[in-house]
C-alpha positions as CSV (number, residue, x, y, z in Angstrom):
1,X,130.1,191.6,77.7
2,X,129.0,192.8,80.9
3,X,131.3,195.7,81.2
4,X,129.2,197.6,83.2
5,X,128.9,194.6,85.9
6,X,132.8,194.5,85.8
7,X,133.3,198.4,85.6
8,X,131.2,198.0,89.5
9,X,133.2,195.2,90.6
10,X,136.7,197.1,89.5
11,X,135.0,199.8,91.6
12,X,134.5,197.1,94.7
13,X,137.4,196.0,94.6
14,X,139.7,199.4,95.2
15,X,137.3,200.5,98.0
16,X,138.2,196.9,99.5
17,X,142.2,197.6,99.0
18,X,141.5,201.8,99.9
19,X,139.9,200.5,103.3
20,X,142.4,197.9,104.0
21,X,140.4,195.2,104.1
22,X,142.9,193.0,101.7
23,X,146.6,192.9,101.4
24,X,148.7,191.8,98.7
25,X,146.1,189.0,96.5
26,X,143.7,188.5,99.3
27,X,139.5,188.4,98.8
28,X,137.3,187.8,95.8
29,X,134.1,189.2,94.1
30,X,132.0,187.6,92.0
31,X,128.5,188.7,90.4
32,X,125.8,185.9,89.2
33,X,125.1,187.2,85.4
34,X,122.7,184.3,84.6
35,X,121.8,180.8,85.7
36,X,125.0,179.2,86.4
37,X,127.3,181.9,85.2
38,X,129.1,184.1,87.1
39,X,131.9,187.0,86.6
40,X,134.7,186.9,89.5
41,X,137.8,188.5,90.3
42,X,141.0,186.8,89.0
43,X,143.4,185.0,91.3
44,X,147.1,186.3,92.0
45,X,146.2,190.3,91.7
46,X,146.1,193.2,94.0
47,X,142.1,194.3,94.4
48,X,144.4,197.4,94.0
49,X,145.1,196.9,90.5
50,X,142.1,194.8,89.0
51,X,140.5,196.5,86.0
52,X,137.7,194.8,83.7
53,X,140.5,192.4,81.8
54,X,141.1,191.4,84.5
55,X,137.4,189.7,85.5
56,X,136.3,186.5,83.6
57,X,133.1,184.4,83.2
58,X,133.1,180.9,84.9
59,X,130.0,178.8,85.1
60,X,128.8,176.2,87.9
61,X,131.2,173.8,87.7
62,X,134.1,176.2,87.6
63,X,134.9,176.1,83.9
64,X,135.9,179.5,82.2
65,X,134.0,180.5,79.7
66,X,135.3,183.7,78.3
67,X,138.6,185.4,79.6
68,X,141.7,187.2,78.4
69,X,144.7,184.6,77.8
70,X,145.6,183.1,81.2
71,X,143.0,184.4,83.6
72,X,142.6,182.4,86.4
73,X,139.3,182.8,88.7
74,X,140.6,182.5,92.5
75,X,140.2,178.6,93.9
76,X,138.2,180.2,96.8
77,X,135.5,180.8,94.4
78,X,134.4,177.3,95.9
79,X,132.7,178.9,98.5
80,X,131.1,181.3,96.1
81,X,129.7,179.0,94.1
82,X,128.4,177.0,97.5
83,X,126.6,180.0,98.1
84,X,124.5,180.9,94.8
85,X,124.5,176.9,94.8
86,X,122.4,177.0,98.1
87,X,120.5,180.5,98.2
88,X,119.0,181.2,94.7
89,X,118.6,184.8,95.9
90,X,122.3,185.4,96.2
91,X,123.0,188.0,92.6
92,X,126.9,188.6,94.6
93,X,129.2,187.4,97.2
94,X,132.1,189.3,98.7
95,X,135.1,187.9,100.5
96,X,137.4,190.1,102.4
97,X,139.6,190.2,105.4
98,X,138.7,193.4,107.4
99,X,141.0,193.8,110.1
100,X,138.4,194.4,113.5
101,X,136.1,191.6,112.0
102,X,138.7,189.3,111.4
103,X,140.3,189.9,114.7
104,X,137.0,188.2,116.0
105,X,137.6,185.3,114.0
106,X,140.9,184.9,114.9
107,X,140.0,185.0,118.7
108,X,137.5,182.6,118.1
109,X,134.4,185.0,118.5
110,X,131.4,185.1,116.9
111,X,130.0,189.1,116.8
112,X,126.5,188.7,118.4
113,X,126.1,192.3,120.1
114,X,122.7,193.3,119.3
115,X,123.5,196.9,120.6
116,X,123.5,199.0,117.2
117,X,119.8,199.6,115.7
118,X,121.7,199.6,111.9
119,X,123.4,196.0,112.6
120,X,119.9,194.8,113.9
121,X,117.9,195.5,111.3
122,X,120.7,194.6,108.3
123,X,122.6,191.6,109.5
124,X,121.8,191.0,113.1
125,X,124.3,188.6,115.0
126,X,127.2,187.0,112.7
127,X,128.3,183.4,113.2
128,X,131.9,182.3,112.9
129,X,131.8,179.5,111.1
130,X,134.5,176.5,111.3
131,X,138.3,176.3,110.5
132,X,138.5,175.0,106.6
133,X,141.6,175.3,104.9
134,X,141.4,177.8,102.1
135,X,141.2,176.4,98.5
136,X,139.3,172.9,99.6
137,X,135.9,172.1,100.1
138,X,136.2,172.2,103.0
139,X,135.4,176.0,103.6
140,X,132.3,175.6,101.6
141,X,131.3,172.9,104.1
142,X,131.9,174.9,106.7
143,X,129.6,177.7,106.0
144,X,126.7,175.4,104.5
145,X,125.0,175.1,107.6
146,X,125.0,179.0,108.5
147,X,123.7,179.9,104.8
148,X,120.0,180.0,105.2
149,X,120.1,182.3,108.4
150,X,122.6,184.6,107.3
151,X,124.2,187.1,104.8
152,X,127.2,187.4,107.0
153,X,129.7,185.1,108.2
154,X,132.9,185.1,110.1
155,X,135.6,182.3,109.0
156,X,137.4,180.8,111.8
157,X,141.1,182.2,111.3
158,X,140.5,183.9,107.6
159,X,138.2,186.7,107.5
160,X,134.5,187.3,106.5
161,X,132.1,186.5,103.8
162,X,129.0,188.6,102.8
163,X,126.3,187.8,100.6
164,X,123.6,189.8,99.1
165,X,120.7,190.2,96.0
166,X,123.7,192.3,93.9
167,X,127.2,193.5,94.3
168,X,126.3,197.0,95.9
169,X,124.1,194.7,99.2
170,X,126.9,192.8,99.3
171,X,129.6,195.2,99.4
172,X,127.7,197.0,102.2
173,X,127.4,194.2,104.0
174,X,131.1,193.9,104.4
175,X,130.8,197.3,105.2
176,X,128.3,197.1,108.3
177,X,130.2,194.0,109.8
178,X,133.4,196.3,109.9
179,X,131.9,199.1,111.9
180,X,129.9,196.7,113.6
181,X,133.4,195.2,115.1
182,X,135.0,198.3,115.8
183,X,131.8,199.6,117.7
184,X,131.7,196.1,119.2
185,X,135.4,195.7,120.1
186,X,135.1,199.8,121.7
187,X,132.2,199.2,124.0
188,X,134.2,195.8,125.3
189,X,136.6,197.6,126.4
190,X,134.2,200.1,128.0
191,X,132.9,197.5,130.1
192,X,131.0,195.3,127.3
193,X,128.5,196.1,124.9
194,X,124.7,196.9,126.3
195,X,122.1,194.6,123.9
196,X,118.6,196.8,122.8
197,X,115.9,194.8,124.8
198,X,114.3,192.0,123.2
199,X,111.2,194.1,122.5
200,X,113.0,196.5,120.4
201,X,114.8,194.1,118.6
202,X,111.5,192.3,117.5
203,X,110.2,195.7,116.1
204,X,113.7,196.1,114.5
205,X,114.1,192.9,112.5
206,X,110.2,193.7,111.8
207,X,111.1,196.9,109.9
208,X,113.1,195.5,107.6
209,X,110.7,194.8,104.6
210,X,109.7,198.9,105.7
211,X,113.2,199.4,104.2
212,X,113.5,197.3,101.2
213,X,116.3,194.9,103.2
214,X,116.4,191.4,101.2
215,X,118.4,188.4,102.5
216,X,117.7,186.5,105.6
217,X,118.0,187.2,108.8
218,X,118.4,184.5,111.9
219,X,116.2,187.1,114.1
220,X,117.4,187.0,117.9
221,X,120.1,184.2,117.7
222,X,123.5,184.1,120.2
223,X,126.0,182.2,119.7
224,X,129.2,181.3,122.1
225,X,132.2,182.5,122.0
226,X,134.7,179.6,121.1
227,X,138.2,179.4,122.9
């Protein structure tokens, strides 16, 4: 049942090990399939060497409902689960690690730059969200009160989350926050990173329905850095 869903996620998840966004076990995918069911990515394997087996069905309140012997969905699924919980346009949710992005979250830096007219109109500025130890509730907690504004999140000292209508938004997204930090972390270090002017922004963010973007955006929002 929903091969070709998994067949896409198998494809996710290599891309996410091929651009060294995950090490060893690290990040998770899942997919909403219906109301209150959800494939995801099991726990313990390499996004390297995850094939269709190895992607089961779990519902709401984190019971498996069909899986190969001993599949195991990741305990960080929590936070996936917060999200389709709160934003009933979420279809996917990807959680990764990738290394520029995550460097902001481990300096304590939210990535605000409006300076590149792609990150304006997709994402715009990208919260970092609070400390919450992985596995607990208390990661979902953290990112509650970001969830209606944005599709993309930094976690304090873990990495990123991205959210989007289906797998392939979502996956981008990771995608866009990554270049967005390199591009971000380059023009620091050329003397900081010049923001469009508020004008142009406006007409930005306004252009996104011109181009089919779904999700929410927090329009012209900056947030402080956090030492």
């Amino acid at each position: 049942m929903y091969e070709d869903i998994k067949e896409k996620m198998v494809e996710v998840c290599h891309k996410m090990w091929q651009k060294g966004w995950v090490a060893a076990n690290d990040g998770n995918v899942t997919v909403k399939v219906a109301d209150g069911l959800y494939l995801a990515t099991q726990t313990g394997v390499s996004k390297a060497e995850i094939t269709t087996d190895k992607i089961g069905l779990i519902d709401d309140d984190f019971n498996i409902v069909e899986a190969v012997e001993g599949w195991k969905p990741s305990s960080e699924v929590k936070m996936h689960l917060k999200c389709y919980h709160d934003r009933p346009d979420v279809g996917s949710v990807v959680h990764a690690h990738p290394p520029v992005a995550t460097g902001f979250a481990c300096a304590h830096q939210s990535l605000d730059d409006y300076c590149m007219i792609e990150t304006v109109i997709a994402v715009g500025s990208v919260p970092l969200t609070p400390y919450g130890t992985p596995s607990t509730y208390e990661v979902p907690d953290a990112i509650e009160p970001y969830l209606q504004e944005h599709d993309v999140m930094l976690l304090e000292n873990h990495g990123a989350l991205t959210v989007g209508a289906d797998l392939t938004t979502a996956y981008y997204r990771m995608e866009t926050l990554e270049l967005q930090a390199q591009i971000s972390l380059v023009a620091r270090l050329l003397g900081g990173a010049k923001d469009i002017s508020r004008e142009n922004i406006d007409r930005l963010i306004g252009m996104r329905s011109q181009y089919g973007v779904t999700g929410k955006h927090p329009g012209y929002k900056k947030y402080p850095s956090e030492d």
